[in-house]
TIFI-66163 format. One record per residue (C-alpha): x, y, z. Coordinates in steps of 0.02 Angstrom, whole numbers, padded with zeros to 5 digits, always signed. Layout:
N
XYZ/...
This chain:
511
+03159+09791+06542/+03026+09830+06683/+02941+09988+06659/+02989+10106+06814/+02802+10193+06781/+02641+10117+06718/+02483+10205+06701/+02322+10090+06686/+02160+10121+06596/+02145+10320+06702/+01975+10400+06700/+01941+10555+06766/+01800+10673+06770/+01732+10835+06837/+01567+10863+06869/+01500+10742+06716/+01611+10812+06613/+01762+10662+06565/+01939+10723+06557/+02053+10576+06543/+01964+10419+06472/+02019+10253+06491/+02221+10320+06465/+02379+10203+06472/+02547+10279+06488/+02712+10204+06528/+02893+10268+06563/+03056+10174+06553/+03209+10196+06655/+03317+10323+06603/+03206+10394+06453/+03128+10539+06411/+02950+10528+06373/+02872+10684+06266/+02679+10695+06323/+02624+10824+06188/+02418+10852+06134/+02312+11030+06117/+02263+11120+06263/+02128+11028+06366/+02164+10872+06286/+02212+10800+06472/+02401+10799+06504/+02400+10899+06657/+02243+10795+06736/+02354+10650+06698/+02492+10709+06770/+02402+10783+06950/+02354+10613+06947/+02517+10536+06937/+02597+10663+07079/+02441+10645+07208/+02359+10804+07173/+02198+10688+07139/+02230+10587+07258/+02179+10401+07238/+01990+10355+07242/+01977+10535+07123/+02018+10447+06982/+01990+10249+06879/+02136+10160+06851/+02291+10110+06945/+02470+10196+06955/+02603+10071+06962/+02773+10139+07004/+02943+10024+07029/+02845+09861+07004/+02706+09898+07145/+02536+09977+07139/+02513+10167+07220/+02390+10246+07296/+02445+10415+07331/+02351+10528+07459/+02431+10680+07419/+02599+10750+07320/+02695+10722+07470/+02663+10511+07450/+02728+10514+07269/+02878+10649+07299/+02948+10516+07428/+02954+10398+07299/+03039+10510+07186/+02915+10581+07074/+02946+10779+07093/+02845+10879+06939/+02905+11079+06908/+02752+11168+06845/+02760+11310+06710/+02715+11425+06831/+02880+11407+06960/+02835+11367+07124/+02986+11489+07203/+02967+11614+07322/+03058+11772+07254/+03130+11868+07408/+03202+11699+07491/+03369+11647+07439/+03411+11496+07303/+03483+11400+07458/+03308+11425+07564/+03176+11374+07403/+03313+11244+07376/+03267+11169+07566/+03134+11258+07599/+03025+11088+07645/+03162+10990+07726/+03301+11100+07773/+03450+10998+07854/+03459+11031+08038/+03573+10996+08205/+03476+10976+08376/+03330+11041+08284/+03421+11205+08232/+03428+11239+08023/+03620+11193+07982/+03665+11331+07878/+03841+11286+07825/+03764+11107+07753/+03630+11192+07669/+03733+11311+07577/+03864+11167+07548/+03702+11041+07497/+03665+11195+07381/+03828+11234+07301/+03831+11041+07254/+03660+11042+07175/+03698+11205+07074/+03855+11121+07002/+03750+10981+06949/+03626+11091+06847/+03765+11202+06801/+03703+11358+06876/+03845+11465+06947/+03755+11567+07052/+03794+11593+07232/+03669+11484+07337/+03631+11669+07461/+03577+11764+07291/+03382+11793+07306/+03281+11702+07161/+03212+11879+07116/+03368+11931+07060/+03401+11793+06942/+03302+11772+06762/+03178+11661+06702/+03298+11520+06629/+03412+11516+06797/+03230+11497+06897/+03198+11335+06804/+03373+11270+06864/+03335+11321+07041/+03171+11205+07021/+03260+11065+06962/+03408+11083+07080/+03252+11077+07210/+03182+10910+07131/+03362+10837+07133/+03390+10876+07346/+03243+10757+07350/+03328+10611+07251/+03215+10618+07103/+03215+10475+07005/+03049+10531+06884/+03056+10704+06842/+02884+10799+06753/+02922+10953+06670/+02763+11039+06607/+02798+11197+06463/+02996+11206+06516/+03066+11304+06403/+02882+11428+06384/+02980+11590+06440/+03151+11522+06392/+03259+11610+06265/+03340+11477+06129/+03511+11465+06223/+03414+11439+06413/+03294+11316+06311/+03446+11208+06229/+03529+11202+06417/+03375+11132+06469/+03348+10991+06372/+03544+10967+06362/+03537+10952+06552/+03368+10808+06523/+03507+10713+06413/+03625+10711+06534/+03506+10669+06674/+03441+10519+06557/+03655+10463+06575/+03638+10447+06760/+03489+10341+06768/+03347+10481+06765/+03186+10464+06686/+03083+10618+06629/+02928+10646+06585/+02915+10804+06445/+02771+10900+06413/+02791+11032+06271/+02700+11129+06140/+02902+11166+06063/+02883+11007+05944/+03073+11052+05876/+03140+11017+06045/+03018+10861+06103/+03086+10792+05930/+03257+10849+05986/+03263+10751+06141/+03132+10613+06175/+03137+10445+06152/+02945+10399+06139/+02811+10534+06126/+02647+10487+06184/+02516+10603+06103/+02333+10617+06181/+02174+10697+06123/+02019+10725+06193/+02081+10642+06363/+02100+10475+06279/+02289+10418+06213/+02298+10421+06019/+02459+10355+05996/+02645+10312+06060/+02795+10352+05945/+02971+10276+05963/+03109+10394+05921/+03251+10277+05923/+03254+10252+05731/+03235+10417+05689/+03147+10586+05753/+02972+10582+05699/+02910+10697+05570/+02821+10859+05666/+02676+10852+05522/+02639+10660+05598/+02636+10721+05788/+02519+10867+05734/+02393+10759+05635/+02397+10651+05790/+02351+10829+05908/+02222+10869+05821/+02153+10735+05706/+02163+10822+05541/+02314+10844+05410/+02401+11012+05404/+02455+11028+05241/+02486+11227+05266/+02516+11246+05440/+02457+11416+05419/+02297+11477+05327/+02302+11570+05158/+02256+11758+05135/+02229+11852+04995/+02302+12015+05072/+02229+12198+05012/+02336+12329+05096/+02287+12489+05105/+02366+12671+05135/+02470+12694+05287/+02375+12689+05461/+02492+12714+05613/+02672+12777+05581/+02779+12832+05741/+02941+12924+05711/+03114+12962+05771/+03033+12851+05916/+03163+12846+06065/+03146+12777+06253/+03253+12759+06399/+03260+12636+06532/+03150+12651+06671/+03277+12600+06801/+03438+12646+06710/+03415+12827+06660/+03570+12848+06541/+03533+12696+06428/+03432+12717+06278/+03360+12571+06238/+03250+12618+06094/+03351+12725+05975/+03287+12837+05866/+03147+12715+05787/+03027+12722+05636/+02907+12625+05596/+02736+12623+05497/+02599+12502+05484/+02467+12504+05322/+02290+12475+05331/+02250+12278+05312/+02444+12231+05362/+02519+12102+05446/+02680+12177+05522/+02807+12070+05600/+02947+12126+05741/+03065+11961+05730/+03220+12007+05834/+03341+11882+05999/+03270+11907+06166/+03323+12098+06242/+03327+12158+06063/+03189+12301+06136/+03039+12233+06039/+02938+12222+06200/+02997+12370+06251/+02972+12458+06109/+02768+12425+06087/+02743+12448+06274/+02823+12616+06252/+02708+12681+06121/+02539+12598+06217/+02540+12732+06331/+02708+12747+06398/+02679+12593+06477/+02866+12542+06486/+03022+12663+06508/+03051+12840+06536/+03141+13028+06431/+03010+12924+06294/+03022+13057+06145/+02949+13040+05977/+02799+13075+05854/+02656+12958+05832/+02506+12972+05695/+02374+12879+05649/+02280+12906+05500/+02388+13040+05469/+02341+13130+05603/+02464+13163+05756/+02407+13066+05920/+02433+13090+06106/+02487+12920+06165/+02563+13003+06341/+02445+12869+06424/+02355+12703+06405/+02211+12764+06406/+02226+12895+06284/+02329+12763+06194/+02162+12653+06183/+02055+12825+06145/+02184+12870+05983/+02151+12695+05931/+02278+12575+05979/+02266+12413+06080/+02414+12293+06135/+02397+12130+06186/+02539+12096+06309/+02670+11936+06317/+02595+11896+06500/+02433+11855+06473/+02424+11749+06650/+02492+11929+06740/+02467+12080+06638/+02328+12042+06519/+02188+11933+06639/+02097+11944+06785/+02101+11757+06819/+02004+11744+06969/+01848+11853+06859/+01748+11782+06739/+01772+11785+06545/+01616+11904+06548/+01707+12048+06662/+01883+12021+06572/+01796+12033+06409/+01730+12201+06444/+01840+12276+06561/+01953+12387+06434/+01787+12471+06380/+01666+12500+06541/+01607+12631+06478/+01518+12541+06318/+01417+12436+06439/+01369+12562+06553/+01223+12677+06579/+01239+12825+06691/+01411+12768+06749/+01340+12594+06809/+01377+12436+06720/+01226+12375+06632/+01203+12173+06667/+01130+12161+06518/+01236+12236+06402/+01384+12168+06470/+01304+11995+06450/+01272+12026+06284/+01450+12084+06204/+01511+11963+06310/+01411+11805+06236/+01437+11878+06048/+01601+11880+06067/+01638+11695+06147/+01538+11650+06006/+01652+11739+05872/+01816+11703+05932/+01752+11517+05980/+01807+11508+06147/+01758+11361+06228/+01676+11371+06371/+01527+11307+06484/+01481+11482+06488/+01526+11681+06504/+01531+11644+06706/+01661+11531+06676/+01822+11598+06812/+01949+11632+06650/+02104+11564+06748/+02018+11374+06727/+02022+11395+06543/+02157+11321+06438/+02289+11453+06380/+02213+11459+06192/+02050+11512+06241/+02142+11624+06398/+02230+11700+06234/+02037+11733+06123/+01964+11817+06299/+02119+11931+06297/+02104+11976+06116/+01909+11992+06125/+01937+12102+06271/+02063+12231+06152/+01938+12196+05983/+01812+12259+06116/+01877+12434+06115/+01864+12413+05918/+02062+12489+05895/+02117+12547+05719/+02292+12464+05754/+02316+12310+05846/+02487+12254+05924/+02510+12094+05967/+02665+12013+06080/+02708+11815+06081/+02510+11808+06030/+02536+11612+06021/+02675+11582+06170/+02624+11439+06258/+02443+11392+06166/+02436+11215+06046/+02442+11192+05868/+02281+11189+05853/+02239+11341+05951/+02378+11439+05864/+02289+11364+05685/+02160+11453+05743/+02231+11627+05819/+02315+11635+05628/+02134+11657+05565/+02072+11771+05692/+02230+11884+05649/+02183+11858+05449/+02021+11944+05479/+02078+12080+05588/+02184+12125+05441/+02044+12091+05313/+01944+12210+05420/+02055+12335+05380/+02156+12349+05539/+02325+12372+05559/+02407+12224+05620/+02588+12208+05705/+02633+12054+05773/+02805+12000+05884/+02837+11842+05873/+03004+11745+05948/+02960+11601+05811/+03029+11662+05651/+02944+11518+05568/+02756+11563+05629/+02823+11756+05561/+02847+11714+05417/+02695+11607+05388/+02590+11735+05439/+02670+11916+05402/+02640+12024+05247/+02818+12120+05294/+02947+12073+05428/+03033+12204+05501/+03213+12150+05602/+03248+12237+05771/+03437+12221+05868/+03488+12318+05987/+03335+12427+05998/+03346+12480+05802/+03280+12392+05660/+03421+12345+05557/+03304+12250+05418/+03156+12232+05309/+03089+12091+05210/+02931+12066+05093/+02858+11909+05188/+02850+11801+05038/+03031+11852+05029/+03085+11815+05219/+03203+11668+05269/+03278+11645+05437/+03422+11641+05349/+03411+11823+05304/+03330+11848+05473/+03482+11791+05560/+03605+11905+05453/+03505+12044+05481/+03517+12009+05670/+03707+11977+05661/+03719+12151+05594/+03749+12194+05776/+03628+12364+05802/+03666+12453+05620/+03502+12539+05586/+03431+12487+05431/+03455+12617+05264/
């Protein structure tokens, strides 16, 4: 069988610096193709190659596509071929229908006029196809996350895609949106489409793929058939990052302490909604030198709950007690949130916890001005100076502290966010989906920054969709459903078995 895709001996560099190196990468008809590898390790330079982003004469190497060699000028040359990629970051515009993002570049037209009974017709067929039942007039901002990705692929199909890239697919996808998904890449791999799959979710690319191709350091490391068999995760991870993992999480010796923040009869209503309580009568207590886990499905108010202590942040009628150190705190706002001693590092680190346009330098500091300022004027100095100590603590790699934060790979995105809350040196230290979307690697690594906030003495908290990285990482795991916590487990005692039944408990606070 002729490979529909071959990619020859690419080469790419910026400025000196080499990003793909000498990388071959082929796709079959009508397989899915994992492309997995820690963050900067090349597979979205590949893959802006491969769409026209860098167009040809950017790059070494030679694209060939359906038996002929390509030489793409721009993303429209390879999406008339067929080659349509869906970034993680959806390229939909929120206030325009799912009909209008579905056409929005070629909309079909009579004399020159948009034809809005075939568009809406055109749409209805391409939902069906996707599943998504969804009327094609219902704006994309009223629809979540998981139906957004459908919308984008329902997009790629009006264009009579016959290689589809999906990079992070499932990032923001609850399990049940996620295992549509990649049901919905097996059935396109029926009919004839190819895919290419990049993940960090090595569960599903095991799930799904037939040959995972797994690059490092821009250069490909080595191709894995899946047809006898799914391939061990332990053997794609040594591949990532070119050392075993016996214990994919490090060891800790923990020494826990007296308690240091403990809210009580916590309760907060919906910001919208005013008559539903969403967090119900909560407490909850942290020691010093623990690591707390929140495990709990998607809407079971764990978010909600942490952004309703940091300062009110999230919800309204938000009634309660809060202490820390045993002594009663005012945590009306964030900022006398982050004066009482608490930090949160949010989900949404790309939105709500980054200035990506700044520099890590300016994000670093900017929850703490007032630390590098003299007379109410930020002090160049000083500000270059926490800055640098702290890339150089939490290892974030990086030509320098002037380096615009939204070019750096999410892992090190993730060490400016937490070196920006570490800067305000908090006494407890809440962390949401701290790993959600970073590597192996990079999460190896976020693991032992946690371990020595906790070692510090801080209290930690950590909410975590993965129950396995919970309870790898979590001195106690606490069980939230229906904005209660309806469980408790020592976590050398924690399964996801017991996880699960706690969950399935349906809302009964815990005793």
């Amino acid at each position: 069988m002729n490979a529909l895709l071959e990619m020859q001996g690419i080469s790419k560099s910026f400025t000196g610096v080499k990003a793909l190196s000498d990388v071959s990468f082929t796709v079959e008809p009508g397989e899915i193709h994992a492309l997995v590898g820690e963050n900067g390790a090349g597979k979205s330079t590949l893959m802006k190659v491969l769409s026209g982003v860098y167009p040809h004469g950017a790059y070494e190497g030679a694209i060939v596509f359906d038996g002929e060699e390509r030489r793409f000028r721009d993303i429209n040359d390879s999406e008339a071929l067929g080659i349509i990629i869906i970034h993680q970051e959806l390229a939909l515009i929120p206030l325009m229908s799912i009909a209008e993002n579905i056409f929005i570049a070629n909309p079909p037209s009579r004399f020159g006029v948009i034809d809005r009974d075939t568009v809406h017709r055109r749409a209805r067929e391409l939902l069906a196809k996707v599943g998504l039942d969804e009327a094609p007039d219902t704006l994309v901002t009223d629809i979540g996350v998981g139906k957004q990705q459908l919308v984008e692929i329902a997009k790629a199909l009006s264009k009579k895609v016959r290689l589809l890239i999906l990079d992070e697919p499932t990032a923001s996808l609850s399990e049940k949106d996620s295992a549509a998904l990649l049901d919905l890449l097996i059935e396109f791999r029926a009919q004839g489409i190819s895919s290419i799959l990049i993940s960090h979710k090595l569960n599903e690319v095991s799930r799904v793929a037939d040959r995972i191709t797994v690059l490092r350091d821009g250069r490909t490391v080595d191709t894995m058939d899946c047809h006898n068999g799914a391939v061990e995760e332990d053997r794609i991870i040594s591949k990532m990052v070119d050392r075993d993992l016996e214990h994919r999480f490090p060891t800790r010796e923990p020494r826990i302490g007296e308690t240091i923040f403990r809210v009580s009869d916590w309760s907060a209503f919906h910001p919208l909604h005013t008559d539903r309580q969403v967090i119900k009568n909560v407490n909850f207590e942290v020691r010093r030198g623990e690591i707390v886990g929140i495990a709990g499905l998607m809407g079971a108010g764990r978010t909600e709950f942490a952004m309703s202590i940091f300062g009110r942040s999230w919800g309204q009628k938000i009634s309660g007690r809060a202490e820390i150190e045993g002594r009663e705190v005012d945590l009306s706002t964030v900022r006398r949130a982050i004066d009482a001693g608490l930090a949160y590092v949010t989900e949404d680190r790309k939105q709500l916890g980054l200035l990506l346009a700044e520099d890590i330098r300016k994000n670093i500091t900017l929850a703490n001005l007032p630390a590098v300022a003299s007379a109410e004027v930020i002090d160049d100095v000083k500000e270059l100076k926490v800055a640098a100590d702290y890339r150089g603590r939490m290892r974030i790699r990086s030509h320098s502290v002037y380096q615009e934060t939204g070019k750096l790979s999410g892992g090190n995105q993730q060490k400016v966010v937490l070196s920006k809350w570490l800067f305000t040196d908090p006494k407890v230290l809440i962390l949401d989906e701290p790993t959600r979307g970073i590597d192996v690697g990079a999460k190896y690594e976020i693991y032992c920054i946690i371990n020595e906030l906790a070692d510090a003495g801080k209290g930690v908290v950590v909410i975590s969709s993965e129950m396995p990285e919970l309870i790898g990482i979590c001195d106690r795991i606490c069980v939230m459903n229906e904005g209660v916590f309806v469980g408790e487990f020592p976590g050398a005692e924690a399964t996801q078995e017991k996880i699960m039944r706690s969950i399935m408990r349906k809302g009964e606070a815990r005793p």
